[in-house]
C-alpha positions in Angstrom: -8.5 -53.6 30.2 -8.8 -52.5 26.9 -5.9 -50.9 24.3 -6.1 -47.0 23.8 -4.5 -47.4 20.6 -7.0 -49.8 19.3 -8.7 -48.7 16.0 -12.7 -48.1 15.5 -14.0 -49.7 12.3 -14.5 -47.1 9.9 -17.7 -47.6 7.2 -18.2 -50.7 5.4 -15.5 -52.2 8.2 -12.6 -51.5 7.1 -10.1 -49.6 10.5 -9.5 -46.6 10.4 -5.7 -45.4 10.0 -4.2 -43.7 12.6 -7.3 -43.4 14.5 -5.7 -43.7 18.1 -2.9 -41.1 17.0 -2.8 -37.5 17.4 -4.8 -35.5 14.7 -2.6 -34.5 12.3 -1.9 -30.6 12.0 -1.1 -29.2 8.6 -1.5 -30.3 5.2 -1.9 -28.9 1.8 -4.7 -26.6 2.2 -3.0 -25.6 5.2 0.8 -25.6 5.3 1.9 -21.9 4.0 4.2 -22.2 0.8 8.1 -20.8 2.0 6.4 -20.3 5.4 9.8 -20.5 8.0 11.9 -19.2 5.2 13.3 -15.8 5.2 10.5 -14.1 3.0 8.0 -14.5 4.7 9.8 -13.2 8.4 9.3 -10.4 9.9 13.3 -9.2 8.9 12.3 -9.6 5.5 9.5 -6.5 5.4 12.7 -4.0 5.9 14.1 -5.5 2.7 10.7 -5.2 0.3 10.5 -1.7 1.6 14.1 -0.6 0.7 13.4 -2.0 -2.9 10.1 0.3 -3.0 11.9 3.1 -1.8 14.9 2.5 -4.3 12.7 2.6 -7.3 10.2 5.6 -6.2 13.5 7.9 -5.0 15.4 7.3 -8.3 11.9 8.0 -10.2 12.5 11.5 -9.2 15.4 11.6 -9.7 14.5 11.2 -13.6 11.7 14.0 -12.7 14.8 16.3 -11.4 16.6 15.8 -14.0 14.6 14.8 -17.2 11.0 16.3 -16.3 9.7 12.7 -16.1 9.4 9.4 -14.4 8.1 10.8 -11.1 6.1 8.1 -8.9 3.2 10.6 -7.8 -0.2 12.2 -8.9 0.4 15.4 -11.3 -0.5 17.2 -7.6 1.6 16.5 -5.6 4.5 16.3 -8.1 3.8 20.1 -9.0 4.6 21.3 -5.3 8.0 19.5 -6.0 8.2 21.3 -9.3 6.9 24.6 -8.1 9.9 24.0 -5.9 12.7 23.2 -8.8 11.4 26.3 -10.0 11.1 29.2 -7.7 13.6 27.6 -4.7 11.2 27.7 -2.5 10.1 23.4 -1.4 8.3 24.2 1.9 5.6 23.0 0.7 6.2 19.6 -0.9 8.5 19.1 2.1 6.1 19.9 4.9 3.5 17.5 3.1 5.5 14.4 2.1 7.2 14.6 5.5 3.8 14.8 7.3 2.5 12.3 5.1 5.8 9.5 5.9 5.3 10.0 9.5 2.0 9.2 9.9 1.9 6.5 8.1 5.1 5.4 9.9 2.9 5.8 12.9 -0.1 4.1 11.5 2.0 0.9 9.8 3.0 -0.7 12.9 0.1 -0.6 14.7 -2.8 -1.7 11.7 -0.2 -4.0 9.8 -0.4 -2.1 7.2 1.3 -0.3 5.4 0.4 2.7 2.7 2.6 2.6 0.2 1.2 5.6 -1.7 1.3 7.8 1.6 4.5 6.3 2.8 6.6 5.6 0.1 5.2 7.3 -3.2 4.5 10.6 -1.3 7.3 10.8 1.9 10.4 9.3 -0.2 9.2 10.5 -3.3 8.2 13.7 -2.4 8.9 15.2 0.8 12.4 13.6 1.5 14.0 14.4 -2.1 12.4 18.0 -1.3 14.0 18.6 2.4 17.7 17.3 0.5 16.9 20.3 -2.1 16.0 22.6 0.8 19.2 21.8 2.4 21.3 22.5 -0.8 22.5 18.7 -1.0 21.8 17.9 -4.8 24.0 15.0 -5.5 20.9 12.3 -4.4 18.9 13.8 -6.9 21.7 14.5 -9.8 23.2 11.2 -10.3 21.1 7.9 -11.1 24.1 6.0 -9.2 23.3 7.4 -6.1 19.8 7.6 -6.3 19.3 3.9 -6.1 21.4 3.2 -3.0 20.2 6.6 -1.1 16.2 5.4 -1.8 17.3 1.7 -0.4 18.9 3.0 3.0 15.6 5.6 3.1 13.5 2.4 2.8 15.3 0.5 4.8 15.1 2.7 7.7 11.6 3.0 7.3 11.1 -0.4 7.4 13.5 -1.3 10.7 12.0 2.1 11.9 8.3 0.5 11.7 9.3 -3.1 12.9 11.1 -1.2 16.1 7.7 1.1 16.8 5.5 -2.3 16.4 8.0 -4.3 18.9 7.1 -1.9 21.5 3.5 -1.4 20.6 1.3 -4.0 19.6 3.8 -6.6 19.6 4.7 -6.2 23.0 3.6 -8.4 26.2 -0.2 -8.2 26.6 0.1 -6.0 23.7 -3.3 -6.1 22.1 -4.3 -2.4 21.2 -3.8 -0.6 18.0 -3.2 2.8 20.0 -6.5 4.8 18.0 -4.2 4.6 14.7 -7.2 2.2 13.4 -9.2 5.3 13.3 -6.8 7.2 10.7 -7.0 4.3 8.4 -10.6 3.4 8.7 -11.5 7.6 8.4 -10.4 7.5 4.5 -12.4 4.4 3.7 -15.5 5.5 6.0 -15.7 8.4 3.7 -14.5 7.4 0.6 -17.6 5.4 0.0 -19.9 8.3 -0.2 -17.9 9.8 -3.0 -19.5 6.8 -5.4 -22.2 9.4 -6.4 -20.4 12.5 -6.9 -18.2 9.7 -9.0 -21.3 9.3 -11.2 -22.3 12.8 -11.9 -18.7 13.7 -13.0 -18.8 10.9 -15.6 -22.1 11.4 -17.1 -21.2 15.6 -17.3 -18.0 14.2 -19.2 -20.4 12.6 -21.5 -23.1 10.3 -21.9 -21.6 6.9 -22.5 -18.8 7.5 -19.7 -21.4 8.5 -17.5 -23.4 4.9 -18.1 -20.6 3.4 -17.4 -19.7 4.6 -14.3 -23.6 3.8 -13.3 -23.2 0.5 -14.4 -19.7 -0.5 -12.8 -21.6 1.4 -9.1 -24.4 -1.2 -10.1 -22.1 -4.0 -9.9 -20.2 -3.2 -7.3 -23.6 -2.6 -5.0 -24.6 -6.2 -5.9 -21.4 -7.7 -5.1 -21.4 -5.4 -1.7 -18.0 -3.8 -2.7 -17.4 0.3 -2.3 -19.5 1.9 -5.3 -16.5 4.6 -5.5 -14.5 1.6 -7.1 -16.7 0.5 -9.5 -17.8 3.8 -10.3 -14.3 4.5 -11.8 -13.7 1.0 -13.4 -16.9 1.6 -14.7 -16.0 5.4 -16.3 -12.9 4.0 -17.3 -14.1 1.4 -19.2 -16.7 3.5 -21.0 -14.0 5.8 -21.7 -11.5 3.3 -23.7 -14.5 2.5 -26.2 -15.9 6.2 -26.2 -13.1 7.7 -25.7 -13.4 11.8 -25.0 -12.0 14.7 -27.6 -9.8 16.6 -27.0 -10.4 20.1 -27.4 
């Protein structure tokens, strides 16, 4: 009867370590840096998202009250400034609101979250304009309260997503993503047939933007990446060292 635990001869004869042992699990390559600690757990998401929040509620605050500092595209800032102007916010409301909750929607099940949609847009946008609609100014008025009001926004956001993901994908036998895949994957599905319109706008700006944009596409096709993106690195580029007049 032989020993289990008996070593096989490696190469050249020397035994093998630990050969009758279990395989070892982990290791540098392997082991995740802080993984078990509380920044990488799942309680930890609500706490990033109230920082985000925080930052991108008291950036417009510094558009309400000093016409700058807003986290947004010129766009959709103007529907909140059409607002601070006439009265009227129905319409930065009704599309920063639709824009939070469907990404509050879509977050939990994809795992991902879109901060521009979400955060930059919804808490930005659409939440700051509902408070004006509703007469309550103070959030908007005073840095000190802007800070805490855009962390308990986030923060709800983020429990609100971890709570919606708990009882979705995350539940037992829980394996679908409840069609919300579709709403992210439709942006990118058409996004990458905007590379050529990309193109012809920067070679109508001018000549050397426009061979720019051609060559980042180029890249981007070799290295099978969107050509949309390269286009625009590309322009962008092109446009620092030939840069555009004004006129």
């Amino acid at each position: 009867m032989t020993d289990s635990s008996t070593t096989v001869p490696a190469a050249g004869g020397i035994p093998e370590q630990g050969a009758g042992a279990a395989p070892a699990t982990g290791g540098f390559l392997t082991k995740v840096p802080g993984e078990g600690s509380f920044w990488l757990s799942e309680w930890a998401f609500p706490v990033f998202v109230a920082c985000l929040a925080a930052g991108i509620f008291t950036g417009t605050h510094l558009y309400f009250v000093y016409d700058t500092g807003v986290f947004n595209e010129v766009a959709v800032a103007s529907m909140l400034k059409a607002g601070m102007e006439g009265g009227s916010y129905g319409a930065a409301a009704a599309f920063g609101a639709g824009f939070l909750f469907a990404r509050i929607i879509e977050g939990p099940m994809v795992g991902i979250l879109d901060i521009g949609g979400s955060l930059q847009t919804g808490v930005g946008i659409g939440i700051p304009a509902m408070l004006l609609a509703a007469g309550f100014t103070a959030p908007l008025q005073h840095f000190w309260l802007a800070i805490p009001v855009g962390a308990l926004l986030g923060a709800l956001i983020g429990i609100a997503i971890l709570v919606i993901r708990r009882a979705t994908v995350n539940s037992t036998g829980g394996t679908s993503t409840f069609g919300a895949d579709v709403m992210m994957g439709a942006g990118n599905s058409a996004g990458r047939y905007l590379g050529p319109l990309v193109i012809i706008s920067a070679a109508t700006a001018s000549l050397p933007v426009g061979l720019g944009s051609t060559i980042g596409a180029a890249l981007f096709y070799a290295w099978k990446k969107p050509l949309t993106g390269g286009a625009i690195i590309g322009a962008m580029v092109a446009g620092f060292f030939f840069p555009i007049p004004g006129k």
